[in-house]
N, C-alpha and C positions, 0 to 999 in steps of 0.2 A: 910392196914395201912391208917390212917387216913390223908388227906392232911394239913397241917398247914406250921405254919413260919419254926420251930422246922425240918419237918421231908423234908422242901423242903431245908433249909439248908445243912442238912445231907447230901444231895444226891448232893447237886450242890458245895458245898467246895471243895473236892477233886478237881475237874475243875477249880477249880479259883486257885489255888494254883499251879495246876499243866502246866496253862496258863503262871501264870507269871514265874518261871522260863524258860519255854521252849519260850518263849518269847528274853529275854535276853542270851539264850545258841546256838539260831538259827536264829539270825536278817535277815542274809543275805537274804535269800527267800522273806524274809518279808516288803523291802527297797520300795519297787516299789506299794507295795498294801496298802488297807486303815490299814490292820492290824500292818502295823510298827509303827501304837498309840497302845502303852497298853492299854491305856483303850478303844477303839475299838475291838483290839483283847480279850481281857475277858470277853466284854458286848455280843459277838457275840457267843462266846465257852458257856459262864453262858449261854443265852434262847434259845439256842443248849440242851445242859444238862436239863433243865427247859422243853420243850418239850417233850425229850426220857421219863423223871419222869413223866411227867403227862398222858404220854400214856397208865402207865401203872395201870393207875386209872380211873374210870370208866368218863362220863362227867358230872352226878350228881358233882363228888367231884371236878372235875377242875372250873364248873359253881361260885357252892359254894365259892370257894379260891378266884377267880380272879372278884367275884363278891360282897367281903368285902368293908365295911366302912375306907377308906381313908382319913384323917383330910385334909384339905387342907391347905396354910402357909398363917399367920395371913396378910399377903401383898395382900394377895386376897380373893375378897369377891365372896362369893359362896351363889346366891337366888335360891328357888325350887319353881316352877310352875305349873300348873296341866293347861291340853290342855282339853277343853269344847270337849263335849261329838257330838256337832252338827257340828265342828270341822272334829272329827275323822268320821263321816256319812258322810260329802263333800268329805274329801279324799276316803273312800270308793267306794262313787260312780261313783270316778275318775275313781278308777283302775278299777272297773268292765267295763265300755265303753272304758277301754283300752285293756282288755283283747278280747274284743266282745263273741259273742256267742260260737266260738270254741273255746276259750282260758277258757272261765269259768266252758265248758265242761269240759277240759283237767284237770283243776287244781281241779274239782272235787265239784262244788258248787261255789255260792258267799255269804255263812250264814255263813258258820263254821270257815274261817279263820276271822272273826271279832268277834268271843268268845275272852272275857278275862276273864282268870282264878279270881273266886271270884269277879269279876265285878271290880278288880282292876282301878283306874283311872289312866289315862297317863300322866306322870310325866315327867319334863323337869328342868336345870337348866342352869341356867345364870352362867358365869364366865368371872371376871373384876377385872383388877388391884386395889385399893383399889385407890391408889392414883389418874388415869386415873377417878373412880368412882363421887369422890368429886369435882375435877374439870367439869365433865359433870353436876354435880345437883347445883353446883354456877352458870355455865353459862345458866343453867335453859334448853338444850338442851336436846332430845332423845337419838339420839346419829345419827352418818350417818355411822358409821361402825358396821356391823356386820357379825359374822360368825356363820353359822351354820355347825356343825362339827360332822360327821359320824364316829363313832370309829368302828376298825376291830378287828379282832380275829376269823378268820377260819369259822366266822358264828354259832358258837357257845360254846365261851367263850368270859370274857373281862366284862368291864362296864366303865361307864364315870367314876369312882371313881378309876380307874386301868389309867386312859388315861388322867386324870387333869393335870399332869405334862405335857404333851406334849399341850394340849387347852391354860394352863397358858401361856407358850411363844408366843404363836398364838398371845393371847391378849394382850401380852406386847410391841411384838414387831411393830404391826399396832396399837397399842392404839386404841383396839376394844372389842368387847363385845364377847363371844362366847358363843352360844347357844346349848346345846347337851342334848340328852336323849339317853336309851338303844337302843342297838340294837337288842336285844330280844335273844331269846333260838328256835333252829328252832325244835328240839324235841319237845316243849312244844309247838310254836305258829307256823312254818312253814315259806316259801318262801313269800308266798300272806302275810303274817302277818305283817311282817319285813317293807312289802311298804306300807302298812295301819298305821304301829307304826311311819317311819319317814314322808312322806309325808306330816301324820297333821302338825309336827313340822313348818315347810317352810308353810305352812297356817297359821297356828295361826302367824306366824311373818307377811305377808301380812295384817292382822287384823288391826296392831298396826304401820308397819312400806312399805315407798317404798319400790319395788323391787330393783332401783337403791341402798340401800344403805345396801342390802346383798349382801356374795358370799357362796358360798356352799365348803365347803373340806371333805375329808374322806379318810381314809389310808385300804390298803386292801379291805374286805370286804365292808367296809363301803364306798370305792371308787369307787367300783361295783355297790354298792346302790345310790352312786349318781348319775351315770350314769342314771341308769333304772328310778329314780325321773326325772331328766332332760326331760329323752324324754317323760315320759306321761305329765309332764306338759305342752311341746310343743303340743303334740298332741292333749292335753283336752283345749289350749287357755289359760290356765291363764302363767299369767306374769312372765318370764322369770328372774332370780337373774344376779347378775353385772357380775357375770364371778365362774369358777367352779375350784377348786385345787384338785386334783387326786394323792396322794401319794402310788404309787406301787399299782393301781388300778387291783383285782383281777378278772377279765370279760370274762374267759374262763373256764368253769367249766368242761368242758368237756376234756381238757388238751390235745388239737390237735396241740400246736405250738410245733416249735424244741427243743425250751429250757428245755422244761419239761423232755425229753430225757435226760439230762447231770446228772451229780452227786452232786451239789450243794454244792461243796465246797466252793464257798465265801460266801453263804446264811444259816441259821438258820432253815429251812423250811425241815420237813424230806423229802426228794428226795422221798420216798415210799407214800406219804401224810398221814394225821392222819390216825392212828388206834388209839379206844379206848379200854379199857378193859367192856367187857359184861356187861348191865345191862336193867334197863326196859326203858331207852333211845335209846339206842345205843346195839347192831342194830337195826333196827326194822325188821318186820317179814319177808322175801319174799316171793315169790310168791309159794312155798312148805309151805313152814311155815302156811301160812294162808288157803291152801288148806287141808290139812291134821286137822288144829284147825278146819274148818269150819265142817269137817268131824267127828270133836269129835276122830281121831284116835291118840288117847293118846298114844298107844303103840309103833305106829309108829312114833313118834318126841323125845319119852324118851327113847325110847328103853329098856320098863320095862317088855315088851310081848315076849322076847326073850326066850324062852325054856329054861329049868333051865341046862339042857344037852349041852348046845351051847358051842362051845370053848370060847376060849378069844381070836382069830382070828375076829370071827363071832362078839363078841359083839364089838372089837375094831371096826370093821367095819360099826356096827350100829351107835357107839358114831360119829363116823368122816359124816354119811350119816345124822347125826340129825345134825352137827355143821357147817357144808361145804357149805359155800353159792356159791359154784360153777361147775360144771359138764366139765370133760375132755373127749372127742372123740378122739379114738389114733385111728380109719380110717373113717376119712371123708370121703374118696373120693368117696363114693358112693353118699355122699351129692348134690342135688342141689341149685345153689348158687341162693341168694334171690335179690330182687331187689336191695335193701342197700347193696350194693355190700362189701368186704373190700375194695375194692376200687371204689371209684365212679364214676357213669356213663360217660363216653368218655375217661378215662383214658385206657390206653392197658395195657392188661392182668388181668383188671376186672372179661371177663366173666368169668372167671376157678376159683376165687376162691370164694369158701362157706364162710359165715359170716354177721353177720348183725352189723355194726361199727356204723350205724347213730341211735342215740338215738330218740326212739318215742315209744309212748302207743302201749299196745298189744304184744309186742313182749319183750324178754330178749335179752341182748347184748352177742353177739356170737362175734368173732375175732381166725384169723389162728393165732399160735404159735408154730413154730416148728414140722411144717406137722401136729398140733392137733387145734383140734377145740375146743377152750373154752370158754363155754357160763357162764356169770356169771349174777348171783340171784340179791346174796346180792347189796343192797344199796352203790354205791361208796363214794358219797359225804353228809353227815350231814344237806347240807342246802336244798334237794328236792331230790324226786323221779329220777332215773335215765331215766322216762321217760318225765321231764320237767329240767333235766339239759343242755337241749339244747332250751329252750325257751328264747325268745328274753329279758324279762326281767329277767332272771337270770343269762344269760351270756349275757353280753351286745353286746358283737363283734358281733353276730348274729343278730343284729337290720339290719333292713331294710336299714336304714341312720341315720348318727349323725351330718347332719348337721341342722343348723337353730338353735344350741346352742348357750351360752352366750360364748366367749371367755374363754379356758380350758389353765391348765396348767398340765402336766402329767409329774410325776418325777418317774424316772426308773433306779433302781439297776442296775449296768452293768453284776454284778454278780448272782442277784438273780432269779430262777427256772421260775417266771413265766415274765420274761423278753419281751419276742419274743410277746407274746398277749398285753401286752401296748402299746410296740413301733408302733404295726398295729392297736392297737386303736387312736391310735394319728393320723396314714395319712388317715387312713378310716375317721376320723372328717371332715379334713382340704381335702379332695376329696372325697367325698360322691360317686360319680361315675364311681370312679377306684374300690372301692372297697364294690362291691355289695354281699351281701348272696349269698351262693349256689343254686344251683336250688330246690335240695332235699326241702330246707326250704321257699324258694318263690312258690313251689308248696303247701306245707302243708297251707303254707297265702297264697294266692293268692292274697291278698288287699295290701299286701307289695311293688310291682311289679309298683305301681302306685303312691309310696314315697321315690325312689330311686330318682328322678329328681326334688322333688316339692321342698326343701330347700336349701339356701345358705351353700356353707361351711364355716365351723366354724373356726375360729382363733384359733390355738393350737400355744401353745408353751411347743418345748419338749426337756427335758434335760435329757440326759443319762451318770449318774454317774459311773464311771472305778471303777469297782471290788466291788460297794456296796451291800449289803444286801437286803431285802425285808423288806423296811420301816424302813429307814434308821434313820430317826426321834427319833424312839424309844430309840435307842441310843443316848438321849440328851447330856451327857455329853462329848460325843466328840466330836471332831474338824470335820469330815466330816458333821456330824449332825447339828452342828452351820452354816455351810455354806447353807446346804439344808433349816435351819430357814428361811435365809436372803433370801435365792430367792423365797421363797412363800410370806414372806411378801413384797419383791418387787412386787409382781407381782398384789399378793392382793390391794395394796395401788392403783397401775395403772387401775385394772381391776373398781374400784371402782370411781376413779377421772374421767376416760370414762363414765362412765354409767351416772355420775351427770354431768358432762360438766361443773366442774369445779375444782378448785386446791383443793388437799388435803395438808395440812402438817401435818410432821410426823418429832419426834424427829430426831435427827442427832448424832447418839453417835460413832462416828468413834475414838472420842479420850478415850471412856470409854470400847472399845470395846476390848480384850484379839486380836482377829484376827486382826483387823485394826492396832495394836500395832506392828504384830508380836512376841510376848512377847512367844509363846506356839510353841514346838519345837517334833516332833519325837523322839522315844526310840531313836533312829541311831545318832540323835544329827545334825540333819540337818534343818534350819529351813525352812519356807515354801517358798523361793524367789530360794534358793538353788536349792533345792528337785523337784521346778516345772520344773526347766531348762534341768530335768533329761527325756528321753527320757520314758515316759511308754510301757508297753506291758501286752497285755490281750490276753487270751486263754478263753475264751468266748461268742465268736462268734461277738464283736464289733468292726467295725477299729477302728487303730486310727487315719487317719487323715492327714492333716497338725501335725506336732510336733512343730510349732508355736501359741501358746496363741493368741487369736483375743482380748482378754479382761479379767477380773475376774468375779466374781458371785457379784452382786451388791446388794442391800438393798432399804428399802421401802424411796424412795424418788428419786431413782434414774430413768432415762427412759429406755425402752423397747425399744430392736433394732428394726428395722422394721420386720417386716413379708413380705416373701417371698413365693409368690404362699399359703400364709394362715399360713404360718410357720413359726415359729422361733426353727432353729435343730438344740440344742445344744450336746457335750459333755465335761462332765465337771469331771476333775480330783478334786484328795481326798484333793487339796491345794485351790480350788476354782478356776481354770483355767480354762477358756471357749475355746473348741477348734470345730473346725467345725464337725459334723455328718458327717459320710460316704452316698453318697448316697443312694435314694431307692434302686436303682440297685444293691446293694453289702452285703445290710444288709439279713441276714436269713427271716426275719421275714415278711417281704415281697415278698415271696420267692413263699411261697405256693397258691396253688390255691383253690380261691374259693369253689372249692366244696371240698376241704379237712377241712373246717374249722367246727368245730363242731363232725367229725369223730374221734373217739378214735383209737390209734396209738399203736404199740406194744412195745415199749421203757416205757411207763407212766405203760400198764397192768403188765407187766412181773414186775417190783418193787412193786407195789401195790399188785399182787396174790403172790409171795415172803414175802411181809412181812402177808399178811394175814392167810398163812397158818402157819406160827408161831406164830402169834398169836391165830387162831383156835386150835392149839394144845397146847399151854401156858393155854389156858385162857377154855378147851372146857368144864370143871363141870361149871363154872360159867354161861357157855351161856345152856347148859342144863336146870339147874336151873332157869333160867330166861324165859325158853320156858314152864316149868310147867305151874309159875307163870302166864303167859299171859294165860294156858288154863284156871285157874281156873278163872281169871277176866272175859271168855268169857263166862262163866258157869254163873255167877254172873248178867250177861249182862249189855251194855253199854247206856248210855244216848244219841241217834241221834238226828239229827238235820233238819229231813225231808227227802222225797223219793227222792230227787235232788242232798241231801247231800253227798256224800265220800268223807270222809279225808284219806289222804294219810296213808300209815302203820305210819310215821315216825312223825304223828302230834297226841300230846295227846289232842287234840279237841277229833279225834275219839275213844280215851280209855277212854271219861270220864266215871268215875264211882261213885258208892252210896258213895263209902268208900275212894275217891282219898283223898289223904290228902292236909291239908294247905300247903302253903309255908311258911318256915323258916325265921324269921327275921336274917337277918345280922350282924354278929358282927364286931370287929374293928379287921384290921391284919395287924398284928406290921408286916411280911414281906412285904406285899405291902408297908405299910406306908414307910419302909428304903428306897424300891427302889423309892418310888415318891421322900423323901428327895434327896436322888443321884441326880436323877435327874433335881430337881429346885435349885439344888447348886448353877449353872450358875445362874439361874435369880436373885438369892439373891444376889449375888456377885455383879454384872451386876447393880442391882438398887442400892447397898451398893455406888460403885465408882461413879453413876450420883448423887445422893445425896453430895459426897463430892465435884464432880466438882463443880454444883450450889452455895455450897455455897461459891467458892473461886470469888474471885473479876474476874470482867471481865478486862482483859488487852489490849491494845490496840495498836500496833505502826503503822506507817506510812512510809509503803515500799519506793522504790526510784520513784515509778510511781504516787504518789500520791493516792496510794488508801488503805485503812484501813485494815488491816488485821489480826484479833484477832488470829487466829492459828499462826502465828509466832512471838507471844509477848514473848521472851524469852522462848521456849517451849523445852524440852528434852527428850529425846529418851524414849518413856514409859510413858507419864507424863502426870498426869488427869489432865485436864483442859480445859475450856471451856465455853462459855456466856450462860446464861443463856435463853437468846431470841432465841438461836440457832435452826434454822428451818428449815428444806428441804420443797421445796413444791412440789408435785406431778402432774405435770401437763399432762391433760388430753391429750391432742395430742399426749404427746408422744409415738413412737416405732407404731404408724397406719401411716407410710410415705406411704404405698400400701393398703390403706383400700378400696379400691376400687377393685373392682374382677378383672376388666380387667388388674391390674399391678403386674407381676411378676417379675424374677430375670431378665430376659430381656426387661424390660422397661426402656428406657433410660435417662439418667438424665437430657438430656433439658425436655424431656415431665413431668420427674418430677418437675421440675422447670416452669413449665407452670403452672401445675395444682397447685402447691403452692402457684404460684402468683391470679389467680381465686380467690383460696381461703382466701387470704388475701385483694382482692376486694372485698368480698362477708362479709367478717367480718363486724359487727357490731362496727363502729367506736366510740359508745361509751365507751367502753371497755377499749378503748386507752387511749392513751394522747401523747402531740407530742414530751416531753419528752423522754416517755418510749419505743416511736417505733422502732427497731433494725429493721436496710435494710435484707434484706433477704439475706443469704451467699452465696457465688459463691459458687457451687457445682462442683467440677470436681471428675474424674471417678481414682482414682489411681490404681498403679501398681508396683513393687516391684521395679522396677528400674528408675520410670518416671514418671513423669506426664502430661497427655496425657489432651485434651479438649474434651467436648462431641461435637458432628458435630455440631452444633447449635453456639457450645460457641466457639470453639476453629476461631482465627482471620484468615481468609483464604486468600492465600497469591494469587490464582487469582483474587477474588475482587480488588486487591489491585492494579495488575498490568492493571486491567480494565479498572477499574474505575479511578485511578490515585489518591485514597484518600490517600497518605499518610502521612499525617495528622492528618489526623483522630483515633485513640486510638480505638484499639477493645475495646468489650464490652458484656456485658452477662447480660440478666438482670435490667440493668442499674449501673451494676458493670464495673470500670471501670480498664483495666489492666494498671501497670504500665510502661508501655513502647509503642512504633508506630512503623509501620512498614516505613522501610526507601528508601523503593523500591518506583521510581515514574513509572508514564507511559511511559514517554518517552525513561527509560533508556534498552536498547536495550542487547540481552545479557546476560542481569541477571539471574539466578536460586535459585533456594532456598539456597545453600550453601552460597549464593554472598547476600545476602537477613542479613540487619545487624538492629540492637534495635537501636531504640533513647528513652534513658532513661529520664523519668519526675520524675524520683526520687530526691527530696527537690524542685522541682522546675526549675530547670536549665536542658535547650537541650542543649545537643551537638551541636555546630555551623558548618555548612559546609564550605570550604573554600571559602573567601573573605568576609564572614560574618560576623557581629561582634557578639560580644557573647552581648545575650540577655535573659531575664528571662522568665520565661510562663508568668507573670502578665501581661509584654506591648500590649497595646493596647486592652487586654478583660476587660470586664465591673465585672469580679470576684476581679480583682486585689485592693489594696487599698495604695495609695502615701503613704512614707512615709520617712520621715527626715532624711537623711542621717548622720549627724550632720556636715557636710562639710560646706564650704564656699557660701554664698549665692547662687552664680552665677551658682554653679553645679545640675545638675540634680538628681530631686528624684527619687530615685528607686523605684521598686515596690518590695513588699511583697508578695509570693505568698500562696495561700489558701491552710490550714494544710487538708493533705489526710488521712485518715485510711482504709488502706486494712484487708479487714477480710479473714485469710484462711477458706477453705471449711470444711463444716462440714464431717464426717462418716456417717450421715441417709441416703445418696441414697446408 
């Protein structure tokens, strides 16, 4: 059956229907998780169902579907561009001096993955609010924001006309441009291809635009890819982008963390990973397959030489030895165990068993499973050989070091499968040196071993969402989804105003916003201030923590807490509460050791050889047929690419033929199209309510403190409105209070208070004005029950009894506290309980006896006379000089 709008309907209503009632028949389960939104729980059951259907179709026809013509809404303008040819030859020559000589060994040439089918040109398109549009080409400006934006999809399905809905809110919400192209077909173009197709993109933007005023994003796959982009650009020299957003970054291909073990119930992702149904993509040949075509032994792949007298025992058995991409041993034991141990070398009880678990050339992946030994053929993953699923640019974790990046943001499903390899991509960034490759892998580089130490760590900031999905995003129209918007383009906006070094603004729509309103409420009928107060609990390998909120998830204007040891660990529930990460110590995911990383594990084989063999038996005339097929093309012979050249089985570089056909123009699919409408519902709406705010009058009143206040001009619960000038600015310092390496969680707040004031010496006083200057704020260290002084600041009560200053008013900074200590030198006796305040609060000390009462003005030079309105003869009093204590900020 044909894939379309029509027959994906068919198969995914039942699910939706059968969602929502079981939704409303069984809430209780459901209180505490993101699924207690209906429309989160049918968005996630619908591309649950949507996945199972398209498995069962070859990846010709899922390509096709998810790679339709999409309209996009007249509110956004949509330009196409085409990336110069000399362009795509610079990035090329990237990656090949990133690969060096063994890598382009490995991957089998450097000619053949830079074929494009038909000489195709590389296409790109801009995406921009319309509105956002006109006002950059009146101010006659390029623009200073930009995104370039890697869309995923398992690596091979999806297209930018599948993923505009999610790029539009990008651009809406930072009032930026977003820049994106495919991310290609790895059947048709391969691993190497994929870094040749994006890499130009982030060039040709260099052409035309700074570095500072890009950042890079990508979801999935495409998060994967920006990783692997990142570090050849660091490595090849050119110029680093403002900061990097990582949505459920996919970087372990080889599927060695814990998570991948579970059953994936909060996540959409089949726990088995893709299977496809057979065709001349999918699979491609193994290493039988090709040995047997190269042999011309026709008989032996079809099983058509079988003696006409054979039972049907005998030819079942040939059908299953031509379809079976993998081989069972039920007595190893005579085996001896290979160096790739199953378990890796210094681990105990490595040497006894047999298995080869670390992926490399030359050899097929063996692994024990229940006293058997099974070595498998077939291709596990779609996007490269099973013997470059463990190279550093396709699974990124395997890199040497990530640091000497731009400042990263990695957002992580608390519930979804591939969990455990981001959360250890994020402290492998932010400690380059904790978390080095295996040995297995720094042996195979050897030139690795010498870029563990040469970069700084990078600035990660990580948030891990309770119970969400794998690219949570996609789910635009829900409320967990809105909140994961707001904190990329927070962060986007920060990453951005750092890089230029100076302020950005950005709209302020907190009054037009459904969440800032609280206006949007759970099935349960609770709404989000409620429901946060509720204690969570996850069975997913995440603490939780504190059960105290530090803060919410903020938006683009807001600042970035500091970074701590390189970090910012958050976790953040389905309401937008920020609560602290559990330590490294306690999380799974840092659990493992180095040399397990990159080792395939028996928990991921046994689901993936499970589901393959029903599918080898579903599917086994189809893939018979598709083995004809490939002999007779090998009869016909292939177009090479030189004696240097091999392309992997899985790249149709190497099947070109006389008679390969065109590629298909694309037509319009009304199913895609409903789901992008669903999903920019929000932004229409969202731009609908700031259009009305703008045009209501701006209102103004005048609090009790003298100061102006347009948000409280008559305003009501829910109620658009709003100035029009209204503007957050983004200023670049913030959330760097520890930008310096040597400041972590124990560095103390006088030293931070040292180094702030430096750097407020060292500023550029033209900047200022003497107006605008704000004293720097007492910093003190709090504590749930107290507030405690840093040793520096806090007024020491032996000086006091030393020196005999008591008089003198402690001080911080040039902060001055409200009170003195009343202890003199001479008084004999005294201890700190006996130890009392004299208050300078309004002006007036406490008198000691025989004293008369006197003001702080007498006799200092601050004071100013002033007319008592009394009788001549009487003294004027003095006025004393108005004080303003500022409390202490939260940045240290």
């Amino acid at each position: 059956m044909v894939v379309n709008t029509i027959s994906v309907a068919a198969a995914i209503t039942p699910t939706v229907v059968e969602t929502y009632f079981s939704h409303y028949l069984n809430r209780k389960p459901l209180r505490k998780k993101p699924t207690a939104h209906v429309s989160y729980h049918e968005g996630l059951n619908l591309i649950r169902q949507f996945l199972h259907y398209a498995s069962l179709h070859t990846v010709e026809d899922i390509q096709s579907f998810t790679s339709q013509w999409v309209p996009n809404p007249h509110w956004v303008k949509v330009d196409e561009v085409k990336i110069p040819d000399e362009i795509m030859s610079k990035a090329a020559d990237a990656l090949t001096a990133q690969l060096g000589h063994h890598g382009v060994d490995k991957v089998g040439g450097s000619k053949w993955w830079q074929w494009r089918r038909d000489n195709k040109p590389l296409k790109a398109e801009w995406i921009e609010m319309r509105a956002h549009h006109a006002k950059r080409i009146q101010s006659g400006e390029k623009g200073k924001r930009i995104m370039l934006y890697v869309h995923g999809g398992a690596y091979f399905f999806g297209s930018v006309d599948e993923h505009r809905y999610q790029m539009q809110r990008h651009a809406r919400k930072l009032e930026a441009r977003v820049f994106a192209r495919e991310l290609g077909v790895p059947q048709r173009k391969s691993a190497r291809v994929m870094l040749t197709k994006q890499q130009p993109a982030y060039l040709y933007l260099l052409t035309e635009n700074d570095p500072s005023a890009i950042i890079l994003a990508g979801d999935s796959a495409g998060g994967g890819m920006v990783v692997s982009i990142l570090v050849t650009l660091r490595d090849q020299g050119f110029p680093l982008p403002a900061g990097a957003i990582l949505i459920s970054p996919w970087v372990d291909l080889t599927h060695s963390f814990p998570s991948l073990a579970g059953d994936g119930r909060h996540d959409y992702i089949p726990a088995h990973g893709f299977m496809q149904r057979p065709s001349a993509s999918w699979p491609p040949p193994n290493s039988d397959d090709m040995e047997q075509i190269a042999m011309h032994a026709v008989e032996k792949v079809v099983g058509d030489g079988m003696p006409r007298k054979s039972s049907q025992h005998q030819r079942q058995m040939a059908t299953e030895a031509a379809t079976q991409g993998f081989t069972v041993e039920h007595n190893p034991k005579h085996l001896k165990p290979v160096d790739n141990a199953n378990n890796p070398a210094g681990l105990e009880g490595a040497e006894g068993r047999p298995g080869n678990t670390i992926l490399g050339p030359g050899h097929d992946l063996s692994i024990m499973l229940d006293d058997k030994l099974v070595t498998i053929k077939d291709q596990i993953q779609m996007y490269a050989s099973n013997s470059l699923i463990s190279h550093p640019l396709v699974s990124p974790v395997l890199s040497p070091t990530l640091g000497g990046l731009p400042p990263l943001l990695i957002l992580v499903g608390g519930g979804e499968l591939l969990r455990d390899e981001q959360i250890y991509l994020a402290h492998k960034a932010a400690n380059p040196s904790r978390f080095p490759p295996g040995e297995a892998y720094l042996d195979e580089y050897p030139e690795a071993r010498g870029l563990i130490q040469k970069y700084r760590p990078t600035y990660v900031q990580l948030q891990v969402w309770d119970d969400l999905c794998h690219v949570a995003p996609t789910l635009s129209f829900t409320k967990p989804a809105k909140y994961m918007f707001r904190s990329i383009a927070q962060f986007g906006a920060w990453a951005l105003a750092k890089a230029q070094q100076t302020d950005i603004e950005i709209m302020d729509d907190d009054d037009v916003s459904l969440i800032s309103s609280g206006s949007e409420t759970d099935s349960n009928g609770l709404d989000s201030k409620k429901a946060a107060q509720a204690k969570a609990t996850l069975g997913n390998g995440i603490g939780q923590g504190s059960t105290g909120a530090s803060g919410s998830i903020g938006k683009a204007g807001k600042p970035l807490p500091p970074f701590r040891n390189h970090m910012i660990r958050q976790r953040v529930d389905r309401h937008g509460d920020i609560f602290p990460l559990d330590p490294p110590s306690v999380l799974p995911a840092l659990q493992i050791s180095a040399n397990e990383i990159g080792v395939i594990k028996p928990g991921p084989v046994k689901k993936w050889l499970a589901a393959k063999k029903e599918w080898d038996s579903k599917f086994a005339r189809e893939k018979r047929r598709v083995q004809k097929q490939r002999i007779k093309e090998m009869a016909q012979g292939y177009q090479g690419f030189g004696d240097d050249e091999v392309p992997p089985p899985s790249a149709l570089a190497g099947r070109r033929g006389r008679s390969m056909p065109k590629e298909q123009k694309h037509g319009r699919s009304w199913g895609m199209s409903l789901w992008a409408i669903w999903g920019s519902k929000h932004d229409e709406n969202t731009m609908e309510r700031e259009e009305k705010a703008d045009k209501q009058p701006e209102t103004v009143v005048a609090t009790g403190d003298g100061i102006s206040d347009p948000k409280k001009a008559g305003k009501r619960p829910n109620q658009t409105s709003r100035s029009r000038s209204r503007r957050r600015a983004v200023s670049y310092d913030g959330g760097t209070a520890d930008d310096n390496d040597d400041v972590d969680a124990d560095t103390s707040s006088t030293e931070l208070l040292h180094r702030r004031k430096q750097q407020d010496q060292t500023s550029n006083s033209a900047d200022r004005t003497t107006d605008s200057v704000e004293p720097t704020p007492l910093t003190v260290t709090h504590s749930p029950k107290s507030i405690t002084f840093s040793d520096e600041q806090s007024p020491s009560m032996d000086s006091a009894l030393v020196n005999g200053k008591s008089q003198n008013r402690p001080a911080a900074d040039g902060k001055l506290f409200p009170f003195k200590l009343a202890k003199s030198l001479g008084d004999e006796g005294a201890n700190p309980s006996t130890v009392t305040l004299k208050s300078y609060a309004g002006g007036v000390m406490t008198p000691k006896a025989g004293e008369t009462g006197k003001q702080r003005g007498d006799g200092d030079e601050g004071g100013e006379p002033v007319d008592g309105g009394g009788d001549a003869g009487e003294t004027g009093t003095t006025r004393p000089e108005l004080e303003r204590f500022e409390t202490a900020r939260e940045e240290v």
